[in-house]
C-alpha positions, 0 to 999 in steps of 0.5 A: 516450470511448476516453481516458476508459475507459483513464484510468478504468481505468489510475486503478483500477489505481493506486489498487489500489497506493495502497490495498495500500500506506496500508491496513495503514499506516492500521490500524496507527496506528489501533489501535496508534497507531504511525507506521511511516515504514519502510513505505514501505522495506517496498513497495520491498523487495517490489518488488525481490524480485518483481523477482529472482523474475521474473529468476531463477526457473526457473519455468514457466509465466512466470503461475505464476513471476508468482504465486510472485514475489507470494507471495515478495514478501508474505512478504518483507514480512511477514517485516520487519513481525514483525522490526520489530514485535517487535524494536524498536517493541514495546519503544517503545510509548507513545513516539511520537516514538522510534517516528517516528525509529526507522522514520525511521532505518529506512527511510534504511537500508534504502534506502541498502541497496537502492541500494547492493545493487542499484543506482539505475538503474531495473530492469525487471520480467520480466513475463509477455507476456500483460501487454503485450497489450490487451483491448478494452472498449468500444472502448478498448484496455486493457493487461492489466496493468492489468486483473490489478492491478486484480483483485488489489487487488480481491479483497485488499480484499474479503479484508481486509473479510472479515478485520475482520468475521468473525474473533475477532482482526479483531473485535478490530482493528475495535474498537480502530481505533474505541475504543482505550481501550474494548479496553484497559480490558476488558483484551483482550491485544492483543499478538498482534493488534498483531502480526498487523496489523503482519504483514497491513500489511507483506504487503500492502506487499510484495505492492503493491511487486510490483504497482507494478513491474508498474504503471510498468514498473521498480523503483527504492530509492526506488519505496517512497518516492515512493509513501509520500507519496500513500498519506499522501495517501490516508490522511488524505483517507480517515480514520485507520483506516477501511479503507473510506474509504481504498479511496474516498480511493485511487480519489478521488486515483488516478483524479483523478492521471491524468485531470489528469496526461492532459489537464493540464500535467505535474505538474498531477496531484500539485498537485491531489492536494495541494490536495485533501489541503489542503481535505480538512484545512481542511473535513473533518480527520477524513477522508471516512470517518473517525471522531473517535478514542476 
């Protein structure tokens, strides 16, 4: 019972990353029907810039120096989401294919560039020291760590929701996630609301890269990567554009990852995740939450 807690809950911090890095890639293509491949690149320059905020900043306490790494980290990351939108794909829309190469080349470079800047050997997060001490919940000891990304990935889910629902510009994304020409033939400029998703998505991509650090300990180039591939994952078990299937696809895929990782053969985790990937596309290729694009 004990393993169980602490799987259950180590899969809920997971699947708070998960969710942080596929919920701004999934309204992204949902309403601008744009696949940014660079999204990925964006999660592990976040990553490396919490990292250098934890290293170097002569900030104390080592939770305030924590939360000013998370702050630098979104803003990194939204700061490459406007320079992206609006300096190269909002000359390509309409052009899939370009867009698709263009994030593709992007995210090559910007790779190539962490690994060349910073090295490809794994760099430890300087993380505050209440992080590698336990809470006991029922019995099971849970490193607090994950307990805080937990929290994190919570509230910004729940600000997300809050967002989409009571703002003019969220009212305007939910509806072009869910009828795309309905908006363009009422002749809604749109632009803006294109760029503040892009800006959102990429925050929350940045933000996550801190997390994920926190999560497996280090950051690597290729953090962004790896964990592109489960957000994919994740977005196509939960529906393109749903906000709330892909909250349930990151937990359904997250928590299934560890509870097989745990009592299974290594790698048995990532096989059952693609397998799921494969019967969600065979009997419900909309996703769990996902609606037949208008």
């Amino acid at each position: 019972m004990n393993d169980v807690i602490s799987l259950l809950i180590s899969g809920l911090g997971l699947a708070g990353i998960y969710f942080l890095l596929a919920s701004g890639l999934s309204l992204i293509y949902g309403l601008m029907r744009v696949l940014n491949l660079a999204h990925g690149a964006i999660f592990a320059v976040g990553g490396f810039v919490g990292w250098a905020a934890l290293e170097y900043l002569p900030v104390e306490p080592d939770w305030l120096r924590f939360t000013a790494a998370l702050v630098l980290a979104t803003l990194a990351g939204a700061m490459l989401g406007i320079l992206i939108e609006k300096g190269l794909l909002a000359r390509l829309y309409g052009r899939p294919y370009a867009q698709m190469l263009l994030t593709l080349g992007l995210a090559f470079a910007m790779t190539a560039f962490l690994g060349g800047w910073l090295g490809h050997d794994p760099l430890t997060l300087k993380q505050p020291a209440w992080f590698d001490e336990v809470t006991v919940i029922a019995g099971s000891r849970v490193v607090n760590s994950r307990l805080v990304i937990v929290g994190i990935a919570l509230i910004l889910f729940l600000a997300t929701v809050v967002f989409l629902r009571r703002s003019k510009h969220g009212l305007i994304i939910r509806a072009g996630v869910n009828n795309r020409s309905m908006v363009m033939a009422l002749g809604i400029n749109v632009s803006k609301s294109f760029t503040l998703l892009f800006v959102i998505g990429s925050g929350l991509a940045g933000l996550g890269g801190v997390l994920a650090g926190v999560f497996f300990g280090s950051v690597t180039p290729e953090l962004g990567t790896q964990q592109l591939i489960f957000a994919f994952i994740v977005i196509i078990v939960g529906g393109l554009g749903s906000l709330e299937g892909t909250a349930l696809a990151a937990l359904v895929v997250a928590v299934l990852q560890q509870f097989v990782n745990y009592y299974g053969p290594p790698g048995a985790g990532d096989l059952v995740t693609v397998l799921l990937l494969a019967v969600m596309l065979l009997v419900r290729p909309r996703g769990l939450l996902g609606k037949v694009a208008a």
